[in-house]
Steps between C-alpha positions, in 0.01 A plus 500: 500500500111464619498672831360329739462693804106631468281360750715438742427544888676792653682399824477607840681813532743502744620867597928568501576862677734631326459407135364700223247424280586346135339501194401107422781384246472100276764311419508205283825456418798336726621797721589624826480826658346743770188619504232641815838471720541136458717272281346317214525190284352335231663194277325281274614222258182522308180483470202862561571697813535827642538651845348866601656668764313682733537746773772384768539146501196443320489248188271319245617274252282225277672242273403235272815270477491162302639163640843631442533900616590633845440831628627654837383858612425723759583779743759530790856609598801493271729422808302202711619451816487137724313715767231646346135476568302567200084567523295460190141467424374323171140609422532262196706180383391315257764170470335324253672124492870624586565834682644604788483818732828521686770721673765435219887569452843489460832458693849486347828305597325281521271531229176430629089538417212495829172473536313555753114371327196586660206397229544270199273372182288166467709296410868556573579547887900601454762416492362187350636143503901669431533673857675331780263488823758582785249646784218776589470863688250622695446902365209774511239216604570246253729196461747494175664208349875560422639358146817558367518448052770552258474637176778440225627735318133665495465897489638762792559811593857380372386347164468109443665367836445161708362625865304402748139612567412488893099455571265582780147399374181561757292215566195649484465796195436865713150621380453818337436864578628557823856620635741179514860550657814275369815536774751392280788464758248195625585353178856599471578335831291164439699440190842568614410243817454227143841649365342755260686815548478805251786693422445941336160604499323589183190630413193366724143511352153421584486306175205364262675188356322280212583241299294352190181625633234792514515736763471824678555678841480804632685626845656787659823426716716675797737498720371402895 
């Protein structure tokens, strides 16, 4: 596989006491795991992409993905929580036509995928013409539009299953380069005021997502 991830900006560093320093590691193929003291993913369906894990909850990843291949990655917690607030910084991300940079995860019983989207690509503002517009919530300086979607029998965390995917999309992309705070519980509580409750917490990520497009980001994350 070409690697990709020369030239790339580093990101802001973003200092977490406590944490020991690790050796940069690439992964290119679908996996999960632990690595600076934070949880890890990385799943594609296709396409050229790697992500390099950095010190803490520092990541790069680049990715050239035809029309048809989707790629999800980055850096976070392997238990989320509906409470947390989560501080990132992304010296770099590069969308291309349809990418999104996003507090991403899971719940169980019911099975259930968020996003929490702070910058998108050109020309795809998610979740697209298939989400259900039930509201906004005022968060960290910003208005976000809440969606709710449903995927059938599509991939999860519990193989090909039909499940719902609850949205809140900024109005405005945050720019670049500077310390940007998401308070999830904001979110939690806006969508289960619109019926959207989640059920066993997953993994939570500060995710790169991208889908049939060229792209690249770079960002360290942490815990507020």
């Amino acid at each position: 596989m070409r690697r990709l991830m020369a030239g790339l900006a580093l990101a802001v560093a973003v200092p977490i006491a406590g944490l020991a320093a690790s050796a940069e590691e690439q992964v290119c193929s679908n996996r999960t795991g632990t690595h600076g003291g934070y949880f890890f993913t990385f799943w594609k369906d296709g396409g050229d992409a790697c992500i390099t894990l950095g010190e803490g909850g520092a990541y790069r990843t680049a990715y050239r993905l035809s029309p048809r291949y989707n790629l999800v990655t980055g850096k976070g917690w392997a238990k989320g929580s509906a409470s947390r607030v989560v501080g990132y910084n992304a010296g770099q991300f590069d969308p291309g036509n349809n990418s999104y940079l996003t507090l991403y995860g899971w719940s169980t019983d019911p099975l259930v995928e968020y996003y929490v989207v702070d910058s998108w690509g050109t020309g795809f503002r998610p979740p697209g013409r298939d989400g259900e517009r039930l509201g906004t919530v005022e968060s960290d300086g910003g208005t976000y539009e809440i969606f709710r979607s449903q995927r059938v029998e599509k991939p999860s965390i519990r193989g090909a299953q039909t499940f719902y995917q609850y949205w809140s999309v900024r109005t405005e992309r945050r720019p670049l380069a500077r310390n940007s705070t998401i308070t999830f519980a904001n979110h939690v509580a806006a969508w289960r005021q619109h019926g959207l409750e989640l059920g066993t917490m997953d993994y939570q990520v500060m995710a790169t997502e991208g889908f049939g497009s060229d792209g690249a980001s770079n960002l360290t994350v942490w815990q507020q």
